[in-house]
N, C-alpha and C positions, 0 to 999 in steps of 0.2 A: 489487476490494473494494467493500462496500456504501459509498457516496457521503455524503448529509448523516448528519452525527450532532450530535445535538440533547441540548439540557440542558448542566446543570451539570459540571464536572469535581472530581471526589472528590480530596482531596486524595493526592498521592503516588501516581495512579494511570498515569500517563504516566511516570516516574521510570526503569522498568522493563521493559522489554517483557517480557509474559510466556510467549511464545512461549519464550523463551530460559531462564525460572524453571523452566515445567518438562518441558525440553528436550522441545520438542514443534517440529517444521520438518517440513515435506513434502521439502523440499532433501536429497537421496544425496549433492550432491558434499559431498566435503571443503574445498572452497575457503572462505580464510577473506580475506573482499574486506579490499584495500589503499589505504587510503585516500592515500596519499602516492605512488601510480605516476604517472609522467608527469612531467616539467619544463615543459609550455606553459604561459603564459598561460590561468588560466582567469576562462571570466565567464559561467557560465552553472550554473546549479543546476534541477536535477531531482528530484522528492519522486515518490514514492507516497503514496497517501492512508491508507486503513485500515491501522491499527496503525504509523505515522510521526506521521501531522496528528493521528491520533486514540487512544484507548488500545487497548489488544492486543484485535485481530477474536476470536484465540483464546480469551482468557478471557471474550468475549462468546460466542461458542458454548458455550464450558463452562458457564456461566452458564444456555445457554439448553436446553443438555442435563440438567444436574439438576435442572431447569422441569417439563421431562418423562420425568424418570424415568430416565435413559440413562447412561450411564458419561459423566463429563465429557471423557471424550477421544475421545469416540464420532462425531462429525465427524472429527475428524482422523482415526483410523484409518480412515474409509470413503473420504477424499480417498485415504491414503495405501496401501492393502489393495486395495481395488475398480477399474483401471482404470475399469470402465464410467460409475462415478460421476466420475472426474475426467474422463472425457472428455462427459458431459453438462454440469460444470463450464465446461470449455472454449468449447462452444456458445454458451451462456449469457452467459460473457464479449465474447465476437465476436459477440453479435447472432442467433445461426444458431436460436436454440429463445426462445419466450416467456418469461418469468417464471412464467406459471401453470403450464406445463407442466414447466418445472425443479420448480416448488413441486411437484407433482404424483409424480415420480417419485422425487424426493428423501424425502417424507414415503413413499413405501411401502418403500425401501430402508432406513429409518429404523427401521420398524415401526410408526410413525404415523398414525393415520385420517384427522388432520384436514390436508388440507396448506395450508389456506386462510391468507395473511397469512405462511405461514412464512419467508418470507425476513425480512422486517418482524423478526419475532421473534426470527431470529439475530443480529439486530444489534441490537438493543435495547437490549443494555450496552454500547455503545459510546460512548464521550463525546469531545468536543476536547481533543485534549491542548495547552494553551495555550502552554507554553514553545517548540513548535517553529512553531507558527503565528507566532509572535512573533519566532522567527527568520527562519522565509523571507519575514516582510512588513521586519523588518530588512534582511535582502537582496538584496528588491527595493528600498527607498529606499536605498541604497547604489548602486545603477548596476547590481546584478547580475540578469540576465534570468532570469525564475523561468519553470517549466512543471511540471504537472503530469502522469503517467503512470501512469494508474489501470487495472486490469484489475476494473471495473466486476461485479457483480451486476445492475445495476441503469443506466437514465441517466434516469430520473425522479426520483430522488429527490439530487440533487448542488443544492446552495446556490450555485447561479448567479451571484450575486453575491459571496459570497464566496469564490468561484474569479476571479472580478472583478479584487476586489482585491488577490488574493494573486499574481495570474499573469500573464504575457505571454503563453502560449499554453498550453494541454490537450490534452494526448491521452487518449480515454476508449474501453478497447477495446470494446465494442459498438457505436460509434458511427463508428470504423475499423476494422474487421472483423479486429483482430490483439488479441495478447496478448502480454505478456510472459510467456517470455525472447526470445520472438523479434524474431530483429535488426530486423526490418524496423520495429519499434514503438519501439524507442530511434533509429534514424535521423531515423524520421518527426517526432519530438518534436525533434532537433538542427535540422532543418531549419524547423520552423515556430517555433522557437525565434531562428531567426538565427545561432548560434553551432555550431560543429563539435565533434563530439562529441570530440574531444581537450581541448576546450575547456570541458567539462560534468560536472561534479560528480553524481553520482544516489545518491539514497537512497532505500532498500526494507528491512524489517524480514527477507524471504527470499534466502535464497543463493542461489538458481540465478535471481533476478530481478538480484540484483549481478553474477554472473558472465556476464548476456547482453549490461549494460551494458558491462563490462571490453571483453568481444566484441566492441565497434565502438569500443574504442577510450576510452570515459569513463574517468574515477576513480570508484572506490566505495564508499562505506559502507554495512556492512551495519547497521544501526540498533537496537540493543542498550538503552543507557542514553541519555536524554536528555542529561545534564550532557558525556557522551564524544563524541556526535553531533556540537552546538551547538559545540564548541568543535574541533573536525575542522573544519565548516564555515568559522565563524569562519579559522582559520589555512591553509587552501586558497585562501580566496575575498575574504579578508581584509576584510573587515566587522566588526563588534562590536554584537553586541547591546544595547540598553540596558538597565541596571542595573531593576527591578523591573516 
């Protein structure tokens, strides 16, 4: 997912994820991740970034489809309709095609003239969702080793510092040539983390990114409502957020 997201956050917009409002998932399985599997010891938490840290990527693309004209679910159905388009997707994430050349064929598969800045523009509604940032920095002053596990757009535009402070390690898949669900990109993140993925909590807002974690072994939440999230967390990993 697209990295920094900048500005203010509207109220009540992170509450929700709206992927799940209007049942909108690229995910076939039926799996609905379990956050309470496993008896070990854990002390390790793992986030995705877009539409976890931030508010729903989805209704930033809808957003950025009725901009220009397009049914607001008109990204999604081309991720989920089109292989060709989710496997230039894929590229993209792992590093294998430029940004300009995603921007490029993404705008003609679109119907689009201009494709200059479009990725920019798909994420332009996307703000911090503050309550979960405020958890995993919670979680990390508690003792619990945070990482992030992003499947990147982009790795120019991530708040470096603000991944700083919120993490002990990052995995950013352009930047290790994998993607989630694949196992090899939840291990990778266990191990640069310190802690064994029995040991690792991960949350993603998509099901087939929870069910790659399960795969090696994590607990998973799939990331729904903030208020249901934060306090899964909370009682897994046994921290406590502070009050406001």
């Amino acid at each position: 997912m697209r990295s920094k997201a900048s500005g203010g956050q509207a109220p009540g917009t992170c509450s929700e994820n709206q992927a799940s409002r209007f049942g909108w998932s690229i995910a076939s399985s039926a799996m609905a991740a379990n956050p309470m599997r496993g008896d070990r010891e854990r002390s390790g938490l793992l986030v995705d970034f877009g539409g976890v840290l931030t508010t729903s990527v989805w209704g930033s693309f809808a957003d950025f489809c009725r901009e220009k004209g397009l049914a607001e679910d008109a990204v999604l159905r081309m991720f989920r309709e089109d292989p060709a388009a989710l496997a230039d997707l894929r590229q993209l994430e792992t590093g294998r095609i430029e940004e300009e050349e995603f921007e490029r064929r993404f705008a003609e598969r679109l119907g689009l003239e201009d494709a200059a800045d479009l990725i920019d523009s798909m994420f332009r509604g996307m703000k911090p969702c503050e309550p979960m940032v405020a958890a995993v920095r919670a979680a990390r002053a508690s003792g619990v080793h945070t990482g992030l596990v992003s499947n990147s757009w982009s790795t120019s535009h991530y708040d470096r510092a603000m991944l700083a402070e919120l993490f002990d390690a990052a995995v950013i898949s352009a930047e290790v040539g994998l993607h989630k669900p694949q196992p090899e990109i939840y291990l990778l993140a266990s191990q640069r983390l310190g802690v064994e993925p029995e040991g690792c909590v991960f949350v993603d807002d998509l099901r087939e990114n929870c069910a790659g974690a399960e795969g090696v072994g994590m607990t998973a939440i799939l990331h729904r409502h903030v208020a249901a999230t934060v306090g899964q967390l909370e009682q897994l990993l046994g921290f406590t957020v502070p009050a406001g």
